[in-house]
C-alpha positions in Angstrom: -12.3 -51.3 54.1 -10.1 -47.9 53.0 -6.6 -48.1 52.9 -4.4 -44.6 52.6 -1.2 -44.5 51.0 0.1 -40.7 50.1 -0.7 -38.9 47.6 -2.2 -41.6 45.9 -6.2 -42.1 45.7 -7.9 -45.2 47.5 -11.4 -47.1 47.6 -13.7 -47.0 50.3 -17.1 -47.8 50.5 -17.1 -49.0 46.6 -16.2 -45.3 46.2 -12.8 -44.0 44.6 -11.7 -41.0 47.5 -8.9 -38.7 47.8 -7.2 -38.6 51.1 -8.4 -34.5 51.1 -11.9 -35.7 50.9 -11.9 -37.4 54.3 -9.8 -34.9 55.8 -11.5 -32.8 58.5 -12.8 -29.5 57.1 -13.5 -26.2 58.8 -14.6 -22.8 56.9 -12.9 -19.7 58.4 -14.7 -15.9 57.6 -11.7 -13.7 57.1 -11.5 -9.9 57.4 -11.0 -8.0 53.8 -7.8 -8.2 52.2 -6.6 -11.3 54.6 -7.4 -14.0 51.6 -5.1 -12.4 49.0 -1.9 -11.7 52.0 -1.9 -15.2 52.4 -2.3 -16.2 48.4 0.7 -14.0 47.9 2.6 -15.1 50.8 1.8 -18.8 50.0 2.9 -18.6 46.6 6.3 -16.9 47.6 6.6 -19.9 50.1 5.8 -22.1 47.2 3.0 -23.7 48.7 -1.6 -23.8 48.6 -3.0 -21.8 50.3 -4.4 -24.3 52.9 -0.6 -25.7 53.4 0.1 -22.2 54.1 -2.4 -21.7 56.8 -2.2 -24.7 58.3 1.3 -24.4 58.0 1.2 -21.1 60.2 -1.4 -23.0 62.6 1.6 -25.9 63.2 4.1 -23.5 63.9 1.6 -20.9 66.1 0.7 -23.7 68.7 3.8 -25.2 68.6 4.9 -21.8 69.6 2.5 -21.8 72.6 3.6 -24.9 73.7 7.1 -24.1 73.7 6.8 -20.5 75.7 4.1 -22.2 77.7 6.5 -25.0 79.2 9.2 -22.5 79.6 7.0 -20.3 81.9 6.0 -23.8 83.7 10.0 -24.7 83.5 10.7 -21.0 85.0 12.8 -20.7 81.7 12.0 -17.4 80.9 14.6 -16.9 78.4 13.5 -19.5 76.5 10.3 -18.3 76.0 11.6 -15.5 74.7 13.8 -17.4 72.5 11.1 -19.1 70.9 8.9 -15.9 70.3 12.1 -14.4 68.5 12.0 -17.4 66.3 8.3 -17.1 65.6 9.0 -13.6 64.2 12.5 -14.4 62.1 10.5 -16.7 60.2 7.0 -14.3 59.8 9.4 -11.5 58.8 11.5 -14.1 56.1 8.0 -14.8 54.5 7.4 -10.9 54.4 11.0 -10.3 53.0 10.7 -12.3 50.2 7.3 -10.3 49.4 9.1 -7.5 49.4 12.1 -8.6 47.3 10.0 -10.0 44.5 7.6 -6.6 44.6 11.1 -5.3 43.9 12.0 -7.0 41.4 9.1 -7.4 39.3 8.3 -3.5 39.9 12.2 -3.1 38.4 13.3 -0.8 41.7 16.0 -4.4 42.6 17.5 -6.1 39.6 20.0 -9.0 40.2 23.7 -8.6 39.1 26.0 -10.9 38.6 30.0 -10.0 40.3 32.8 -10.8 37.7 35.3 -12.8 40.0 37.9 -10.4 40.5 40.6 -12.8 41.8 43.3 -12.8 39.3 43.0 -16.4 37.9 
C-alpha cells in the first residue's frame, strides 16, 4: 500500500520513495546549446529545469487545444488571441534574460526617483 501526500516522502513496497521516483520519465536528445537556454531561462523564472519544460509543455498543448476548438467553434479571433498570449509570455521569459544580462554586464543599473512632490 503507498500513500502520496506532497512533497513529503512515503513507503511503498517496504521501500521509502519520493513521489519523483514513481513519476513517469522520458529522456529527450536536445540540439547544442538548447540545455543551457532553458537552465538560464528557468532560473530567471525561478524554477528546475524539468518544471520549466514541462512548464512550457502545459502551456504549448493547452495552446493547441484552445486555437484548435476556436477553428472547430469558427472563432477565428480567438485563436488568434490565444497565439498572441503564447508569445507575450515566451517574450516576458526572454525579457527578463535580457534585463538581467543588462544588469549584471553593467550596460542597466537600477535608480531610485527622489519623490519630487513637495511634502
Amino acid at each position: 500500500m503507498s500513500i502520496l501526500v506532497a512533497n513529503q516522502y512515503y513507503w511503498f513496497m517496504g521501500k521509502i520513495k519520493y513521489p519523483s521516483d514513481v513519476q513517469d520519465r522520458f529522456q529527450v536528445r536536445m540540439p547544442s546549446g538548447l540545455r543551457d537556454k532553458i537552465a538560464k531561462i528557468a532560473e530567471a523564472n525561478g524554477r528546475s529545469m524539468n518544471s520549466e519544460i514541462v512548464s512550457r509543455l502545459e502551456q504549448s498543448l493547452t495552446m493547441d487545444e484552445k486555437v484548435r476548438e476556436s477553428i472547430k467553434n469558427d472563432d477565428p479571433l480567438q485563436g488568434i488571441v490565444t497565439i498572441c498570449e503564447g508569445i507575450i509570455r515566451g517574450a516576458s521569459a526572454a525579457a527578463m534574460l535580457a534585463l538581467d544580462a543588462g544588469i549584471k554586464s553593467g550596460q542597466v543599473k537600477i535608480v531610485e526617483e527622489e519623490d519630487d512632490q513637495p511634502e
